[in-house]
C-alpha positions in Angstrom: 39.8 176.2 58.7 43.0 178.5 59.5 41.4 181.2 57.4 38.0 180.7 58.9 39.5 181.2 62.4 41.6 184.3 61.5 38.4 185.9 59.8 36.4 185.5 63.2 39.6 187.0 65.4 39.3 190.2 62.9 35.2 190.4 63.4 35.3 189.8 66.8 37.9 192.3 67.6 36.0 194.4 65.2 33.1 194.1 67.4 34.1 194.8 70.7 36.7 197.9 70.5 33.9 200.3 71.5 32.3 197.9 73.9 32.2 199.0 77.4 32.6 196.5 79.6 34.7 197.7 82.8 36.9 195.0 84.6 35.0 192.0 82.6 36.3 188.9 80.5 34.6 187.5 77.6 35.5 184.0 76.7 33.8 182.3 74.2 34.8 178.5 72.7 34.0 176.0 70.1 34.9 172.8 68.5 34.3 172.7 64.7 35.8 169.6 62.7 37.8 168.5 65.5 39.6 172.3 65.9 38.8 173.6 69.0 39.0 177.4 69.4 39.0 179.8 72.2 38.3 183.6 71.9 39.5 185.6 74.9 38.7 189.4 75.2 39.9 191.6 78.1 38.2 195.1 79.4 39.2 197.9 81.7 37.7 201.4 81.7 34.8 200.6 79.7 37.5 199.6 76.8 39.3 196.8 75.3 42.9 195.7 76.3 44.1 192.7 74.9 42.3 190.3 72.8 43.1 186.4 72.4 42.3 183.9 70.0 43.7 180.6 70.5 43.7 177.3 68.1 43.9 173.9 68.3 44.0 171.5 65.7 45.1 167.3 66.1 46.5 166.1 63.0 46.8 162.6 62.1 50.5 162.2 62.1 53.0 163.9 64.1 55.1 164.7 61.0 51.8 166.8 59.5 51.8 168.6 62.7 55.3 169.6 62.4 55.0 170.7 58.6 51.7 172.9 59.2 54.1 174.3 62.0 56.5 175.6 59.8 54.3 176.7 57.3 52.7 179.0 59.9 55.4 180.1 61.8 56.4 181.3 57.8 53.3 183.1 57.6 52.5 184.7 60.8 56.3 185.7 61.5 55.9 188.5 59.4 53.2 190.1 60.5 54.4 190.6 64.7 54.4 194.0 65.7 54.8 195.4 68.9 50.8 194.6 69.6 50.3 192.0 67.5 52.0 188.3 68.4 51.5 185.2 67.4 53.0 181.6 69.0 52.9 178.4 67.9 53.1 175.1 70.3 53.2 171.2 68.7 52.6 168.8 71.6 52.9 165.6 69.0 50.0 165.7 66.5 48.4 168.7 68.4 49.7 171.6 67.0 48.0 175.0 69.0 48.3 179.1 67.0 47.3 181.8 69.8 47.3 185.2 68.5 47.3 188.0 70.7 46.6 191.6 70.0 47.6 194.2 72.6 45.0 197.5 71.7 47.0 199.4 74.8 50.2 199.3 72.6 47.7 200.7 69.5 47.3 203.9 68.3 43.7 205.0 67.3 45.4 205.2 63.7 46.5 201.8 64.1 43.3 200.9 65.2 41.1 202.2 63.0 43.6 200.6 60.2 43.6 197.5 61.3 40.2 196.5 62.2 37.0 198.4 60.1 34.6 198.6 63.2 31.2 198.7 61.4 29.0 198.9 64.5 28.8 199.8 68.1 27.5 196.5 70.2 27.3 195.9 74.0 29.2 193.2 75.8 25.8 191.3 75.8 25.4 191.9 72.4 28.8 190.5 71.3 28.1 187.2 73.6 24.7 187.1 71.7 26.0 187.0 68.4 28.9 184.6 69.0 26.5 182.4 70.9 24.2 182.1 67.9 27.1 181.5 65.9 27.8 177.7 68.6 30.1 179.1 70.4 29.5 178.8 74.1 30.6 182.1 76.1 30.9 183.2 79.7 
């Protein structure tokens, strides 16, 4: 599901870094298999800011909360940069990733790098799709 997750953070941010959307918010969530997740993207000047995906999976032991914790923090530790972060919270079996990608602290290098953006699509556009996919956005 982690890999599922990470996959729609990379097309979605894909999608909407030529959006222009001046001064709005797109949040879009969904609950698959008991995760929930939350996709957050942030616009000013007709361009993206920051982008958010956040993750939150129960586990059926505290103990298998805690290990997928250290197996992530593992994995996502080394790839931080200065726009990319990740942070992980455990709250007893509930153990939340939310990954944040700062496109202000991007170069257009980095950018074009890091996400292969295949198409040009509208705010409405992105909602669309990620609507038809069962998440619910606003």
């Amino acid at each position: 599901m982690r890999k599922k997750v990470m996959l729609m953070t990379v097309l979605f941010l894909a999608l909407v870094i030529l959006t222009g959307c001046g001064g709005k918010k797109l949040t879009c969530t969904t609950t698959e298999d008991g995760e929930i997740s939350k996709l957050v993207a942030n616009f000013k000047n007709n361009k993206v800011t920051t982008m958010t995906t956040e993750s939150t999976e129960v586990y059926e032991t505290e103990e298998e909360a805690e290990n997928s914790k250290k197996v992530l923090t593992a994995m996502l530790g080394v790839t931080q940069s200065d726009y990319l972060k990740f942070e992980i919270k455990q709250n007893g079996k509930e153990l939340t990733t939310i990954m944040t990608l700062d496109l202000t602290k991007m170069t257009d290098e980095q950018i074009a790098e890091e996400i292969e953006v295949k198409q040009d699509i509208s705010y409405d556009g992105l909602k669309e799709m990620y609507e038809s996919q069962g998440f619910e956005c606003k």
